[in-house]
C-alpha positions as CSV (number, residue, x, y, z in Angstrom):
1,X,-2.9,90.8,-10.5
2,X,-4.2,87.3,-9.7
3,X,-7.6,87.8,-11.3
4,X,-5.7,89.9,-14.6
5,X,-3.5,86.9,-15.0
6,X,-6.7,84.1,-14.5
7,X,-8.6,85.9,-16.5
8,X,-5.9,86.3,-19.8
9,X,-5.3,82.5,-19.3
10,X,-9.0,81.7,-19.9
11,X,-9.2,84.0,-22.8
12,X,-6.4,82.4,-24.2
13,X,-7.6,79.0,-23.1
14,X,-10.9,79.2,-25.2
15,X,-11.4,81.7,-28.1
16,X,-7.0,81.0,-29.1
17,X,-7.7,77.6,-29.4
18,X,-10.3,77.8,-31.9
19,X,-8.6,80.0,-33.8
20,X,-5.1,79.7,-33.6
21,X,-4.3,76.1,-32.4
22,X,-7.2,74.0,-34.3
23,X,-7.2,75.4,-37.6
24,X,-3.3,74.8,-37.7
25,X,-4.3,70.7,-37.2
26,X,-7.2,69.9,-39.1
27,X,-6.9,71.9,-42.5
28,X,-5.3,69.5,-44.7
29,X,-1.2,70.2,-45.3
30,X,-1.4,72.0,-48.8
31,X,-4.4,74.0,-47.3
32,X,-3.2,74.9,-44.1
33,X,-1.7,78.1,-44.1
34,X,-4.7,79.2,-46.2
35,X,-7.2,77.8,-43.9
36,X,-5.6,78.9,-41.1
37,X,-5.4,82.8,-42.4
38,X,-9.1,82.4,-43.2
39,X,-9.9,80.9,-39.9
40,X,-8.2,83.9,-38.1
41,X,-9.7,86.6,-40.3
42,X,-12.9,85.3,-39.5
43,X,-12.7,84.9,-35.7
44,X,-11.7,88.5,-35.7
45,X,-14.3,90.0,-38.1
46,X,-16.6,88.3,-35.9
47,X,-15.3,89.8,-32.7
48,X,-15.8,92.9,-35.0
49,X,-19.5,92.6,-36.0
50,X,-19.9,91.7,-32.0
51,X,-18.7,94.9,-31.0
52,X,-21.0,97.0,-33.6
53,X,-23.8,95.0,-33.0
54,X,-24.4,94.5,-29.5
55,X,-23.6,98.3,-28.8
56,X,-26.5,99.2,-31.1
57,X,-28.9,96.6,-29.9
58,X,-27.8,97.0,-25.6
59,X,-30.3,100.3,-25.4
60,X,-33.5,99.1,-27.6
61,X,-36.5,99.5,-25.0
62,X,-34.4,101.8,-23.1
63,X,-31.1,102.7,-21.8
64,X,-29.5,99.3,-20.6
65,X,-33.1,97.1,-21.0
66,X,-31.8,94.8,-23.5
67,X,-28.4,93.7,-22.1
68,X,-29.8,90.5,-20.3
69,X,-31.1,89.4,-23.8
70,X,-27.1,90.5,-25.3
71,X,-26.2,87.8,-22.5
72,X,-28.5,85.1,-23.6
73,X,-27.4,85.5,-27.1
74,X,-23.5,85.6,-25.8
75,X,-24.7,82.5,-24.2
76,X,-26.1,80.8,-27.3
77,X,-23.1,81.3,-29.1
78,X,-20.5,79.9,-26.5
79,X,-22.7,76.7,-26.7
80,X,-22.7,76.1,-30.2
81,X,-18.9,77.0,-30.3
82,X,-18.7,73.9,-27.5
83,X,-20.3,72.1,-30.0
84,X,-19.0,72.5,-33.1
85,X,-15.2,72.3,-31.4
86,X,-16.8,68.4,-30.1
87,X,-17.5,67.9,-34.2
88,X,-13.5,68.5,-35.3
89,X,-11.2,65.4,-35.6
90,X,-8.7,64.0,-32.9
91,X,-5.6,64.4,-34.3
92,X,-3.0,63.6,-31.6
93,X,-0.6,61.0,-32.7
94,X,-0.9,61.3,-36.4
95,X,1.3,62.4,-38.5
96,X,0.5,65.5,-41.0
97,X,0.9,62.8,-44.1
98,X,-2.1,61.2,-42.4
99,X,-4.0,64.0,-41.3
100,X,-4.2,65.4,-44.9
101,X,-5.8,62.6,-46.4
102,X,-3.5,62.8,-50.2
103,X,-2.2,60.2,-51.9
104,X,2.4,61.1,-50.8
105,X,3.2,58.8,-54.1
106,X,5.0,61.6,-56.3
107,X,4.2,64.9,-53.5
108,X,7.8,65.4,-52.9
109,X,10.6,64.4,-55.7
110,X,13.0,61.5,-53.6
111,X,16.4,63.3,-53.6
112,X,18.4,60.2,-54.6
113,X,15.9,59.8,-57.5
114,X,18.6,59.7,-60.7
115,X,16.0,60.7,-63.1
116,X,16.4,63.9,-64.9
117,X,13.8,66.7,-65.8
118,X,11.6,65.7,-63.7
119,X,10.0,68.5,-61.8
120,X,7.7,67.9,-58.1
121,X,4.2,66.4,-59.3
């Protein structure tokens, strides 16, 4: 139960962050729920194309010869993925006006603006 329970953290620790938790801080705000749909989709059809993949390539040479290689390409991936989560902004203590980077003047009509007919720009 120990090692079930160690093992679910991790895996929500690492692969859950990069798609669930980051996506939802560094698309900008009009963006985000976009991004982040698109950022999920994609960290699943990828865990997709794994599975297909490395099931047809584990027996070329022989039954079981090429899993060490499946490894060192498992490997190769985990380190680019340290990588390219070290390239994505900091964003703790900013606000979401800041994070998105758009000009606020006129984004949301001020609800004790008096002026009539005038719709959100």
């Amino acid at each position: 139960m120990f090692l079930y329970c160690l093992g679910n953290f991790f895996f929500n620790f690492g692969p859950n962050t990069t798609t669930f938790i980051i996506p939802g801080e560094v698309f900008p705000t009009r963006y985000r729920s976009t991004g982040h749909g698109i950022s999920a989709g994609s960290g699943k059809l990828g865990a997709i194309i794994a599975q297909v993949g490395f099931s047809q390539l584990k027996d070329i040479g022989g039954p079981g010869k090429f899993v060490k290689h499946i490894l060192q390409i498992f490997a190769l991936f985990m380190l680019s993925g340290i990588f390219s989560t070290l390239l994505l902004p900091e964003t703790k203590g900013k606000t979401l006006e800041e994070l998105s980077f758009e000009e606020q003047e006129g984004f949301v009509k001020d609800p004790t603006d008096k002026r009539k007919g005038e719709g959100l720009t």
